[in-house]
C-alpha positions as CSV (number, residue, x, y, z in Angstrom):
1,X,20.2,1.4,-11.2
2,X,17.1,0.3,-9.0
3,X,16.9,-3.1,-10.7
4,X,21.2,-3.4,-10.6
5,X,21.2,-2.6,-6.7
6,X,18.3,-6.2,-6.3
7,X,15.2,-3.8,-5.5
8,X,11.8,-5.8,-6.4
9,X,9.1,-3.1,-7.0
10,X,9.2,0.4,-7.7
11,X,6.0,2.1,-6.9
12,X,4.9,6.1,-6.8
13,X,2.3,8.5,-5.0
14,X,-0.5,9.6,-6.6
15,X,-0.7,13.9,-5.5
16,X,-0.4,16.9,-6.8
17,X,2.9,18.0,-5.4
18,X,6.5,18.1,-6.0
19,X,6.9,14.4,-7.8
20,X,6.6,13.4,-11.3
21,X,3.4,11.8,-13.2
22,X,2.7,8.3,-11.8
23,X,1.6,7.0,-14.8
24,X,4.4,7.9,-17.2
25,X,6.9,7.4,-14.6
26,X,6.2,4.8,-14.2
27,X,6.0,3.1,-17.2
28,X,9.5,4.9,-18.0
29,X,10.8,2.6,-14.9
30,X,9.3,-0.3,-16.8
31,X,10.8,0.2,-19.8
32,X,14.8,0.9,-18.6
33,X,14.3,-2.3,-16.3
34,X,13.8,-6.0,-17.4
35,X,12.2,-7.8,-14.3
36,X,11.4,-4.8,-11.4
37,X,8.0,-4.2,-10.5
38,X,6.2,-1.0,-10.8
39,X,3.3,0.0,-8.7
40,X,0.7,2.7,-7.4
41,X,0.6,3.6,-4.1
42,X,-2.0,4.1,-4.5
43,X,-3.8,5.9,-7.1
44,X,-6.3,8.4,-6.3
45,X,-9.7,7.2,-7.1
46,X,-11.3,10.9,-6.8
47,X,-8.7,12.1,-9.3
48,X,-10.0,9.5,-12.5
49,X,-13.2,8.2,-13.3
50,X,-12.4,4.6,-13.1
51,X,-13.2,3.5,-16.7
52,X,-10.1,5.7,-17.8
53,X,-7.9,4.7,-14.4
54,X,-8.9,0.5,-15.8
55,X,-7.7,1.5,-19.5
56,X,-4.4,3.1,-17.7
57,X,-4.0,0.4,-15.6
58,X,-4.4,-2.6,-17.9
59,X,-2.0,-0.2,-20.5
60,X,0.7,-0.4,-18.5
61,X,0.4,-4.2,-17.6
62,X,0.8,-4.8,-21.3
63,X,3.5,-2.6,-21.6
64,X,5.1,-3.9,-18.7
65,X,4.9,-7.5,-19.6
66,X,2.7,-8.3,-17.0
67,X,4.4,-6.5,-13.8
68,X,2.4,-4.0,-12.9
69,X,0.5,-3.8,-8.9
70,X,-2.8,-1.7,-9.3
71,X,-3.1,0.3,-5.7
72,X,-5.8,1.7,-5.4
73,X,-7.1,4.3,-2.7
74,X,-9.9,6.4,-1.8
75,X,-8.0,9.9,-1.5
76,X,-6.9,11.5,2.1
77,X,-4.4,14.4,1.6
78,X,-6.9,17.6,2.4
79,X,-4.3,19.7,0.4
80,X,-4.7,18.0,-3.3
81,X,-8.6,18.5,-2.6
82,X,-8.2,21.9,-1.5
83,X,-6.0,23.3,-4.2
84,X,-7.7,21.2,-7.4
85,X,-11.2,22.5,-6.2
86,X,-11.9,18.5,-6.0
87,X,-14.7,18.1,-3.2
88,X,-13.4,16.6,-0.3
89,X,-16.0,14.5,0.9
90,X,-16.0,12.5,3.9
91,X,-14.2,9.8,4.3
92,X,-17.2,6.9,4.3
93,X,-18.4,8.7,1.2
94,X,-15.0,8.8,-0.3
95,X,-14.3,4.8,0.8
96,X,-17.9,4.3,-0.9
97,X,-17.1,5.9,-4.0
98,X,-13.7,4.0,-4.3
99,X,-15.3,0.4,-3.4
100,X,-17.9,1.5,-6.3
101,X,-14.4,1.9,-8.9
102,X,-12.9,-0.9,-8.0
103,X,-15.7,-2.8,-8.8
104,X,-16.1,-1.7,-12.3
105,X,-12.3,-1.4,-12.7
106,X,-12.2,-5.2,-11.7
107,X,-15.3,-5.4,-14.2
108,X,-13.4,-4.2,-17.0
109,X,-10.2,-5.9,-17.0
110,X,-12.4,-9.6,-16.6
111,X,-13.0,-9.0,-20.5
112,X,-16.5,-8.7,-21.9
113,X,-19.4,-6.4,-21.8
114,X,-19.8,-5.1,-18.5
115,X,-22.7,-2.8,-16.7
116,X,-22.3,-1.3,-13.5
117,X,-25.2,0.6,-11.1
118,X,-24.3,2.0,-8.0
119,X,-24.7,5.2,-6.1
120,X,-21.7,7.2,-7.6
121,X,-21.4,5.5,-11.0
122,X,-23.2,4.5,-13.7
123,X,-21.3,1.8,-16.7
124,X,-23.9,0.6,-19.7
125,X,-22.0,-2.1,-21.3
126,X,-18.9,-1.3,-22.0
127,X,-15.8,-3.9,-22.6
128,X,-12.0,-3.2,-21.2
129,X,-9.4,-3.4,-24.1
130,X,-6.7,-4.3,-24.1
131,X,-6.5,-7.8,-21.9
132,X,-4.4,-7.4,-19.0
133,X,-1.2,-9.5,-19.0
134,X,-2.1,-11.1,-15.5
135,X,-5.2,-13.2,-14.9
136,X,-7.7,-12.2,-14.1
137,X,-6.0,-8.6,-13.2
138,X,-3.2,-7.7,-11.8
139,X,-2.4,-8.1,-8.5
140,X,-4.7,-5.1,-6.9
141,X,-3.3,-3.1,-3.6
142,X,-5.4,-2.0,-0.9
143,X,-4.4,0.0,2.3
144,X,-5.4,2.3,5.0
145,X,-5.5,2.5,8.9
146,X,-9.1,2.4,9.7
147,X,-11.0,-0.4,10.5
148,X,-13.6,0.0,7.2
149,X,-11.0,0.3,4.7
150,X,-8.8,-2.3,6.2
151,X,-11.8,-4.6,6.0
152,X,-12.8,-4.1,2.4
153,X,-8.7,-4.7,1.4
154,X,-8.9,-7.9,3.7
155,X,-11.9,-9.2,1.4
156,X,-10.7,-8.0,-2.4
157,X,-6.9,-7.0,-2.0
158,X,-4.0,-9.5,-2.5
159,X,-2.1,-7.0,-1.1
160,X,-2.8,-4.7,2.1
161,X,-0.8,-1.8,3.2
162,X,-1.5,-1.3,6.6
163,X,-1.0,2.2,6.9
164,X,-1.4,5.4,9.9
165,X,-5.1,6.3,10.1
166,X,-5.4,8.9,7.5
167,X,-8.9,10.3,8.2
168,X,-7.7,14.1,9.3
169,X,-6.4,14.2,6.0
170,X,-3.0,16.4,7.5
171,X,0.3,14.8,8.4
172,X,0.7,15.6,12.4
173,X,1.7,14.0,16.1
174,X,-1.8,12.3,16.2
175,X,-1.7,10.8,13.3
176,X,1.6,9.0,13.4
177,X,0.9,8.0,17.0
178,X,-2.1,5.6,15.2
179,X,1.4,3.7,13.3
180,X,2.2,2.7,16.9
181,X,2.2,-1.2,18.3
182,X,-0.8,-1.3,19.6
183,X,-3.0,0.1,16.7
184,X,-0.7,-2.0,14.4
185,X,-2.0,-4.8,16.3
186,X,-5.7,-4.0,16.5
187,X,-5.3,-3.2,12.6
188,X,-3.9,-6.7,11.6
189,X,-6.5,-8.3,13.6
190,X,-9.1,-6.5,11.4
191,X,-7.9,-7.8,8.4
192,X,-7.3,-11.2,9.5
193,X,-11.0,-11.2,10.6
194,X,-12.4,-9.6,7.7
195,X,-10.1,-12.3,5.3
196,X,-11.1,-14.9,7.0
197,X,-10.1,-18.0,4.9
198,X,-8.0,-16.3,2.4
199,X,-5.8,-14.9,5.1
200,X,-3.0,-16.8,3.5
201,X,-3.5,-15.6,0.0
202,X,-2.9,-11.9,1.0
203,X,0.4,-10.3,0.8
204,X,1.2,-7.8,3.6
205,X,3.4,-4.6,2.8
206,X,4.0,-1.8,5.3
207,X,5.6,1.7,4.4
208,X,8.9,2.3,6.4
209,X,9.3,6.1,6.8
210,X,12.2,6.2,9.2
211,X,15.4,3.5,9.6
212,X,18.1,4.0,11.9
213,X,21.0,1.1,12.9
214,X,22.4,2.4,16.4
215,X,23.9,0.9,18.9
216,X,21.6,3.0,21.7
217,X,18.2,2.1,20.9
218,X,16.6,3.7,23.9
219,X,18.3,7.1,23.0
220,X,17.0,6.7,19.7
221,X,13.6,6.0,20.6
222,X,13.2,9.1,22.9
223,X,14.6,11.2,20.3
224,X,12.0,10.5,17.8
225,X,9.2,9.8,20.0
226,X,10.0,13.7,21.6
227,X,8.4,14.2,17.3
228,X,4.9,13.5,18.1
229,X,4.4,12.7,22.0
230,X,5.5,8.8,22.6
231,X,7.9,7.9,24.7
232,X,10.7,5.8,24.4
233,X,8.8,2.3,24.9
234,X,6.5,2.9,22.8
235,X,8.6,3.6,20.0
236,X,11.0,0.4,20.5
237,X,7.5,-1.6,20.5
238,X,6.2,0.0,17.0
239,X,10.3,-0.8,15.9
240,X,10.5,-4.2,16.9
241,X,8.4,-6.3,19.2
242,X,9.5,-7.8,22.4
243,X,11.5,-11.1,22.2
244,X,8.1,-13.3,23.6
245,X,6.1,-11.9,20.5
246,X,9.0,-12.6,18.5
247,X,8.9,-16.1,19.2
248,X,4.9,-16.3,19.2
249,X,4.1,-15.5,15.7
250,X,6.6,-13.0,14.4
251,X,4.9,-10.0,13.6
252,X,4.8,-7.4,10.6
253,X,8.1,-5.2,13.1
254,X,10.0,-7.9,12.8
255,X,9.8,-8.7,9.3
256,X,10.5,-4.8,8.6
257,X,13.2,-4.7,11.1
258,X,15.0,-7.5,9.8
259,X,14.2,-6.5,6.3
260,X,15.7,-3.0,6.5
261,X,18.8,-4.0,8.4
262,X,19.4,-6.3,5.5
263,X,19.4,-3.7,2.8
264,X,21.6,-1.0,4.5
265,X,23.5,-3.3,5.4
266,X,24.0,-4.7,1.4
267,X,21.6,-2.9,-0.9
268,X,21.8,-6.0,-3.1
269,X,20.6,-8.5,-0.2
270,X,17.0,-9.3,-0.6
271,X,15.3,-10.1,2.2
272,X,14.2,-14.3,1.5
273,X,13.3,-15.1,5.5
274,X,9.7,-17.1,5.4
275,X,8.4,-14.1,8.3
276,X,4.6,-14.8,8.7
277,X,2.8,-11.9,10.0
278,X,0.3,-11.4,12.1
279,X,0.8,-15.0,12.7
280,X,-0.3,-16.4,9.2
281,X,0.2,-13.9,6.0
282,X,3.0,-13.5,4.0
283,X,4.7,-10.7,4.5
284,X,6.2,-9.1,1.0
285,X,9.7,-8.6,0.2
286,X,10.1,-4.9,2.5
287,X,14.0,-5.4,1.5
288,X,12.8,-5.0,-2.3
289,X,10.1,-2.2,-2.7
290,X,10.9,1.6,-2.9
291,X,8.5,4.2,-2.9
292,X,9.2,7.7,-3.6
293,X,7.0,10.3,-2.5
């Protein structure tokens, strides 16, 4: 059904709620569908040593024929911590200890014996079987909304996910006021400093939460800015920029904007437009991923 309706990707959560086994799930998506995509977002890097999340990882590339996106993340909902009994360290440790497994995950799926030494992990030679489909791994998934994690996805992701600063670790008004235009923008320049020349290698993807076609767009934007203390303006900018930025460099709003107005509009349109963001990276197809979390 996801494939029929022209969605790209399908990709899951990675808690301990009310949703299925990523995993599984997800290779049960790759296995009813012939060319959708299937992806973590993002895997929890606390909740698997990485040795086993590489052998997962690289298993389901195989299975999938190659179209599997490895997101990977360092862990921010206090709650899965909380009730596993999983220490919930802070978040420059956690961001440490994630770096650390993406390291030796990326070690693993490069083929050979491979050692590791770092502060969190130890690997003694070791080699990753089976070969991943896609050279030299597949396409790996970074995201967050502070400054150090958006920096380490600009310099090993191909994709980022800018994303609401996460470090409270609780869904509230604070933390989805950090979504708004102005962090978006300080965010975007972080990675496009940290990328540097491979700024146009990196994929861009964004998580839409909320999409709404009216014909009052003010009303709109008091109405859910009344959520979590904006007003009105500054929810139209975190929508859609103004028509001067469109015209400068058409920025990741736009692309979202157009992207979701496409697919209610037709769920079978895709959204092909060549949108830059942030004035030079691709933006990914928003028309054609789903998440459900």
């Amino acid at each position: 059904m996801v494939e029929a309706l022209g969605y790209a990707s399908l990709y899951l959560p990675d808690h301990f709620g009310v949703q299925p086994g990523p995993i599984a799930a997800l290779m049960a998506a790759a296995d009813a569908t012939t060319t959708l995509r299937i992806g973590s977002l993002v895997f929890d890097n606390d909740y698997r040593h990485p040795i086993v999340l590489a052998k997962e990882a690289v298993t389901l590339d195989l299975l999938s024929d190659g179209r599997f996106d490895l997101g990977l993340g360092a862990g921010w909902m206090a709650s899965d911590y909380e009730q596993s009994g999983i220490p919930f360290d802070p978040p420059g440790v956690r961001i440490e200890r994630m770096e650390e497994g993406l390291a030796i995950i990326k070690g693993l799926l490069a083929g050979g014996p491979f050692s590791f030494t770092g502060k969190h992990y130890r690997v003694t030679s070791i080699e990753g079987h089976p070969s991943p489909v896609q050279k030299p791994h597949p396409p790996i998934l970074l995201g967050g909304g502070g400054r150090r994690m958006l920096r380490l996805a600009a310099k090993e992701a191909d994709i980022v996910n800018v994303n609401y600063d996460l470090r409270e670790g609780r869904i509230n008004p604070a933390l989805v006021r950090t979504g708004l235009a102005g962090a978006t923008d300080e965010k975007l320049a972080w990675v496009r400093e940290a990328a540097g020349v491979r700024i146009d290698r990196i994929e861009l993807s964004v998580t839409i939460f909320f999409a709404s076609i009216t014909e009052d767009r003010r009303a709109l934007g008091a109405a859910v800015g009344r959520g979590f203390g904006a007003d009105a303006d500054d929810v139209l900018r975190h929508a859609a920029l103004s028509h001067r930025d469109r015209r400068r460099d058409r920025r990741l709003a736009c692309a979202a904007a157009r992207a979701l107005r496409d697919l209610v509009r037709d769920p079978s349109r895709r959204c092909r437009r060549g949108v830059r963001a942030g004035g030079r990276a691709p933006v990914r197809d928003l028309a054609g991923v789903v998440y459900i979390g």
